[in-house]
N, C-alpha and C positions, 0 to 999 in steps of 0.2 A: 220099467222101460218107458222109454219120452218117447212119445210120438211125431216125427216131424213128415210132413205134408211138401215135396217138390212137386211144383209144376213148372212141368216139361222137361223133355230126354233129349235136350239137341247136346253139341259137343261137348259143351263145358261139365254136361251135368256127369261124368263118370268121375273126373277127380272129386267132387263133391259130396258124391255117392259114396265114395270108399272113404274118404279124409272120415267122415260122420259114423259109416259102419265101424271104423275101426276105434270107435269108444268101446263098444260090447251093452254099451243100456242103451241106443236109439233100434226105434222100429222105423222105418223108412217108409211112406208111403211114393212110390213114383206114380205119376199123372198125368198123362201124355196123351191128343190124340192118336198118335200113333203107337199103338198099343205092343205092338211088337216090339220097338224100341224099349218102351217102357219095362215090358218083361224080362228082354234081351239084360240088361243093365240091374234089373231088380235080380237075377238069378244070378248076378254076381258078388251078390251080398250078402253076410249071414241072416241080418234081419231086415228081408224086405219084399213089399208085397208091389205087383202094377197092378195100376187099373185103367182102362180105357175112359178119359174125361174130357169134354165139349167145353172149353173156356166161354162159350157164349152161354152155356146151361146153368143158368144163375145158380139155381138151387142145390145142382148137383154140386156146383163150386163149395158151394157154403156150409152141405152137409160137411164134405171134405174137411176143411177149415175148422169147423164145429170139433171134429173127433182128433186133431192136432193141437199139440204143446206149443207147434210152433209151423209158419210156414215160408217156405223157400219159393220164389218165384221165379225160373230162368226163361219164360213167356216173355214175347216183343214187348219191349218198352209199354205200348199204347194200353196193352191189358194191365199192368201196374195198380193202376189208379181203380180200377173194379176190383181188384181183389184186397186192396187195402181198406176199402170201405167194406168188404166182408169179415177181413180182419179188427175192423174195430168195432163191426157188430157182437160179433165172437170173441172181441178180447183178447186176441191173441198176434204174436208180436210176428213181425213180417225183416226179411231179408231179399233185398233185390240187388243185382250187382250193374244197374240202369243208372244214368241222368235221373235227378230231380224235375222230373215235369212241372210246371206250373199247377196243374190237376192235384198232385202226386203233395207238393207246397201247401194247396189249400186245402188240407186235412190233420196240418200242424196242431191245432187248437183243440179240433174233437181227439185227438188221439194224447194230446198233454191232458184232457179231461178226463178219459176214460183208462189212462194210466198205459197205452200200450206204444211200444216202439215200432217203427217203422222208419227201418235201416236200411238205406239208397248206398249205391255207387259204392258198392261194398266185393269190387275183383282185382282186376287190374288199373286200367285208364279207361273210367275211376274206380280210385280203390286203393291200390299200393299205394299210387303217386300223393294219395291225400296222406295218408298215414307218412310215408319219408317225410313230406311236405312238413306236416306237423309235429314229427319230431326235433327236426332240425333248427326249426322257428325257435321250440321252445327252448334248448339247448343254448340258441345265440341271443334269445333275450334274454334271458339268463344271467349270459356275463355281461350285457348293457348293452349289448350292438344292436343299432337300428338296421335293419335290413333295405334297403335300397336299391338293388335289383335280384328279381327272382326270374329264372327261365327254367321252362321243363320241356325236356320230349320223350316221343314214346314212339314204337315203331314196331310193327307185327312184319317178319318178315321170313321169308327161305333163308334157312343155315348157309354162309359162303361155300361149302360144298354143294351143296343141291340150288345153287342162285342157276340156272340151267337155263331161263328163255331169253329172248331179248329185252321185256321188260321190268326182268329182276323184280316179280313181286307173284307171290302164288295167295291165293284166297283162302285166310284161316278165319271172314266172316261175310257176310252177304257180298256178292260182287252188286247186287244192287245200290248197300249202301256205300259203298267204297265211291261209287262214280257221282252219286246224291253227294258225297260229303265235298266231292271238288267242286261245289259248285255254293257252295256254303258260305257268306260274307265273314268277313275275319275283319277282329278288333285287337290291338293289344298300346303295352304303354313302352312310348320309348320318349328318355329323354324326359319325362314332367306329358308328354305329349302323345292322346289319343290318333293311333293309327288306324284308319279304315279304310277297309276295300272289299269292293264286289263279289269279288272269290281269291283264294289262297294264293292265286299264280300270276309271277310279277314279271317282266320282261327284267332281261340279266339273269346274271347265273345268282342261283340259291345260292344260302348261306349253308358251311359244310362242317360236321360234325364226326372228328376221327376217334373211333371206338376200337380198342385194341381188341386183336384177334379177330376183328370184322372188317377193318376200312373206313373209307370215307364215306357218309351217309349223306344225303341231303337234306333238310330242314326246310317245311313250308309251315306257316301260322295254323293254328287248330282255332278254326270257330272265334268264339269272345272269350278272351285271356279276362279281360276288366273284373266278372263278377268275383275272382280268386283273390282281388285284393279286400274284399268284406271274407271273404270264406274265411282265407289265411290269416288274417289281421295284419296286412301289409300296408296300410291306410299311406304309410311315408314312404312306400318303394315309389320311384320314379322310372322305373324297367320293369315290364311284368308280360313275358313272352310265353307263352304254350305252343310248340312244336308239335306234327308228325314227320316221323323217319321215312326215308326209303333207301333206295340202291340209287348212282346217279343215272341220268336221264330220264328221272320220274314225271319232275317239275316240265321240263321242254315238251314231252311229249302228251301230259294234261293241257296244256297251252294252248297246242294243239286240234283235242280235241274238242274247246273249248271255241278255235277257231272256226271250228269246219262246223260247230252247230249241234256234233256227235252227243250232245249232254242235253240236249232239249228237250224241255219236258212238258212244254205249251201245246201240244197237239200230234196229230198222227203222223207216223214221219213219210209220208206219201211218196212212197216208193216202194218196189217190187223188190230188189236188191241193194246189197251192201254196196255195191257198187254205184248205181243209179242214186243212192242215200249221200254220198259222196260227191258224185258229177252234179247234183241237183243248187249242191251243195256252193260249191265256186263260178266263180266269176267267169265270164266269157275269154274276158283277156286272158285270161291264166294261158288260152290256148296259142292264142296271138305269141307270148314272148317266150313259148319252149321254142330254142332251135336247135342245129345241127342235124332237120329229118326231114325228108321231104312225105314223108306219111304223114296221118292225123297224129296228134301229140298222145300216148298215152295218159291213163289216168294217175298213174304213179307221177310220170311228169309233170302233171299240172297239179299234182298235188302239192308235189316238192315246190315248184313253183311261187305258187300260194303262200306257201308256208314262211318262203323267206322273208317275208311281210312281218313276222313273228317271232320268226326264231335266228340265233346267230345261226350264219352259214356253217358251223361245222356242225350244228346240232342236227341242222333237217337231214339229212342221208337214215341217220342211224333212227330217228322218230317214223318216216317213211318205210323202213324197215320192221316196225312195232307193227305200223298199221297195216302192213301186207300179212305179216306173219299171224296178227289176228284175224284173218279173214276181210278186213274191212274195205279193202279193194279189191275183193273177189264177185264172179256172177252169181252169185248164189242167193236164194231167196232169204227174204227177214222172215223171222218167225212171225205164224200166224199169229199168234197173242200180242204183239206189240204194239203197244198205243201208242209209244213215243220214241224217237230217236234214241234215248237212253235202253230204253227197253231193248230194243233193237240190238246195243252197242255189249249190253248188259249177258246177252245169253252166252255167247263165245269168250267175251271174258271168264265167265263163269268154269267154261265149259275146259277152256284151254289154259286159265290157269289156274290151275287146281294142285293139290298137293297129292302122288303117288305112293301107296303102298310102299315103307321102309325110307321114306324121304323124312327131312328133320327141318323141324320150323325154329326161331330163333324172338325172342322178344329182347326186346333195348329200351331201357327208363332210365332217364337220365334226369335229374339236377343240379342246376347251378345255382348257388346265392350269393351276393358279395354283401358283408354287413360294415359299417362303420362300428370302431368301438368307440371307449368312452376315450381312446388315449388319443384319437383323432385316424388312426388308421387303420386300413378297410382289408377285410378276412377273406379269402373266398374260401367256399368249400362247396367239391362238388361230391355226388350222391348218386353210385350206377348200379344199376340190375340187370344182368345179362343172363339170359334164362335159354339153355335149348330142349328141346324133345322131342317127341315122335310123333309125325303127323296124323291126325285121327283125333282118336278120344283121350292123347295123352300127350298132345301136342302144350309146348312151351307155352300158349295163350290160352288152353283149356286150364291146362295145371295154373296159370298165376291168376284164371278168373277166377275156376271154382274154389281151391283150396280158402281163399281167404276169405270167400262167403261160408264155408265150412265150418272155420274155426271162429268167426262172429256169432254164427246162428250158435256154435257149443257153447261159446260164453256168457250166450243169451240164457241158452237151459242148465247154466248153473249157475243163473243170479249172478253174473260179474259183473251185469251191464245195467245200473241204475239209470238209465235213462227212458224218457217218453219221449214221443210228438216224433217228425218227422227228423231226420239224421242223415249225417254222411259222416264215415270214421275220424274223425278229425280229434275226437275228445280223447284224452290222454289213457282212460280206462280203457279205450280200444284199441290206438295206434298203436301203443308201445308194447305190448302183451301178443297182437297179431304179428307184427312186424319179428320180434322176436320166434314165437311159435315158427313161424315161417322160414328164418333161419336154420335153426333145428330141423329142418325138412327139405334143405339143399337152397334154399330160395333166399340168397345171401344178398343183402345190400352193401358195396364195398365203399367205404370214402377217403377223400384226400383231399389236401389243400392246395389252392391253384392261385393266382398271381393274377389279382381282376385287370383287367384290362375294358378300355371304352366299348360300349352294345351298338352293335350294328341292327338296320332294318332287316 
């Protein structure tokens, strides 16, 4: 039996749990502060033990580490980088399904020395999207086509049956980081030419992406597209776009919040209420030009008001409607723990869009490439994943994390995966074996050829 070592029992870890139990040679150690979870999930596997473990208890870490073949981390990103450095005390190879931290980077060289891998961004986004990515590269250079634009998106969302609130999105990961990530400055290449801005959301309407069986989705920039063109070896793309999905009225109603301050994370939001967080929030005039009342203007009013400063006039009605329906022009107090307006903005998100017992969640990964060939004319081919399941521990973004950290960490513990130093699935020994396995297990990437047309911002 192989010993493999997870830490932590949050959502993603039961597909992972079971993809690994169902070899019959791993013994599973689960690792969790939360020990009941950890139990919960180990008693559902033929070989697996919990134990109650303190990610800051160095030693305790390490014993762990020590007595596995191998170890799985699905711990916050920020612990990565400590358990990778136990892992290469130990010698033993690591699976995280995270971003490449800079931390994370600077252990490339002790770990090509001491012979051990440590395998990043190994789920979905990232993770699938590198593996298609990589496939597809290599296929079209292949036949000589230079690639010259690549765009990807991705989008964690409610099944269009269960799309049920006003703002068509329910929480299958931190509502803290969802609202952190709008606020996020965004790079990518259009045209030969570096585009940048402050945060993802632009006045005018988004660019719209129609997914069958789903609808039209919207498309806002993800973060810094640019480092994908060293990742992928796209050095002569002159288009190089990274997307997130939503339902529409995502992008107007982040704008929004963006407007009103709701995302600020510079200091305490000093105020008693959601409301008062709001009124503190606009301008005096807002009051001045509501008319047709002879009462004070509501705060809906002036928020609408406000807004049109920002948004097309058909948008604000239905964006004012998101922000009642969440509470946020309500009298009702901020949570005592709130340091900052997001925090604040963060617990009712959290709270109210949630996914309900027997509701189904939906994942969308899409690629686009257009290559030139050698005969002078240009290919498209696009590359989609459309994934649904059941909200929980078997929801469509549990099942496309954990499985394919599942099946990397198996092909680590049968020697398939001759690599060291720091990784993300890109090499051909991983993407095209994972990718496949994955198939075989319902998680089909479908493709066809599309007729490029010029890239909008």
């Amino acid at each position: 039996m192989k010993k493999v070592l997870v830490l932590g029992a949050g959502l993603v870890a039961r597909p992972l749990l079971e993809e690994l139990d169902r070899r019959g040679d791993v013994e599973l150690v689960v690792a969790a502060l939360n020990g009941e979870r950890a139990r919960q999930l180990a008693s559902e596997c033929r070989h697996a033990q919990a134990v109650e473990m303190h990610t800051d208890h160095r030693d305790e870490v390490a014993a762990g580490v020590a007595n596995a073949d191998l170890v799985v981390s699905l711990l916050p990103a920020p612990f990565h980088p400590g358990v990778a450095r136990l892992c290469l005390e130990k010698r033993r190879p690591l699976v995280t399904t995270s971003y490449v931290s800079p931390e994370m980077q600077a252990l490339d060289g002790e770990a090509r020395e001491r012979g051990v891998l440590l395998l990043n961004e190994c789920g979905l986004d990232p993770g699938i999207d590198h593996m298609m990515a990589a496939e597809a590269i290599r296929r079209l250079q292949a036949e000589g086509g230079v690639i010259e634009s690549f765009a990807s998106y991705a989008g964690g969302l409610p099944a269009p049956a269960y799309n049920d609130n006003p703002w068509g999105y329910k929480c299958s990961w931190t509502p803290r980081g969802v609202l952190v990530s709008a606020s996020s400055s965004i790079r990518h290449l259009l045209d030969g030419e570096i585009v940048e801005r402050q945060q993802p959301y632009r006045d005018g309407q988004p660019m719209l992406l129609e997914v069958e069986g789903v609808g039209r989705l919207e498309v806002y920039p993800t973060r810094d597209s640019l480092p994908y063109r060293e990742k992928y070896g796209l050095r002569e793309a002159r288009n190089l776009f990274r997307g997130t999905l939503r339902y529409p009225g995502w992008c107007a109603t982040f704008r929004a919040l963006i407007a009103l301050g709701l995302l600020d994370q510079g200091g305490p939001p000093e105020a008693r209420t959601y409301a008062e967080l709001i009124a503190r929030r606009l301008p005096e005039a807002t009051s001045d030009r509501v008319r047709g009342s002879l009462s004070p203007p509501s705060l809906r009013d002036r928020v609408a008001v406000f807004l049109r400063g920002f948004l097309a006039a058909e948008e604000v009605s239905a964006v004012v409607e998101r922000l009642e329906w969440l509470g946020l022009l309500a009298d009702e107090p901020l949570p005592s723990a709130a340091a900052t307006a997001l925090d604040a903005v963060a617990v009712p998100f959290g709270e109210k869009l949630r996914y309900q017992p027997g509701e189904r969640d939906l994942v969308v990964l899409e690629h686009r490439f257009v290559a030139r060939l050698p005969d002078g004319h240009q290919r498209g081919l696009e590359m989609r994943l459309v994934v649904e399941g059941d909200a929980g521990d078997h929801s469509a973004m549990a099942v496309t994390v954990g499985t394919p950290a599942a099946l990397a960490a198996g092909m680590i513990l049968d020697g398939e995966v001759p690599l060291t130093g720091v990784h993300i699935p890109v090499a051909q020994v991983l993407s095209g074996p994972i990718l496949s396995r994955l198939g075989d297990r319902g998680i089909r990437v479908v493709e066809k050829a599309f007729s490029p047309s010029p890239p909008t911002s």
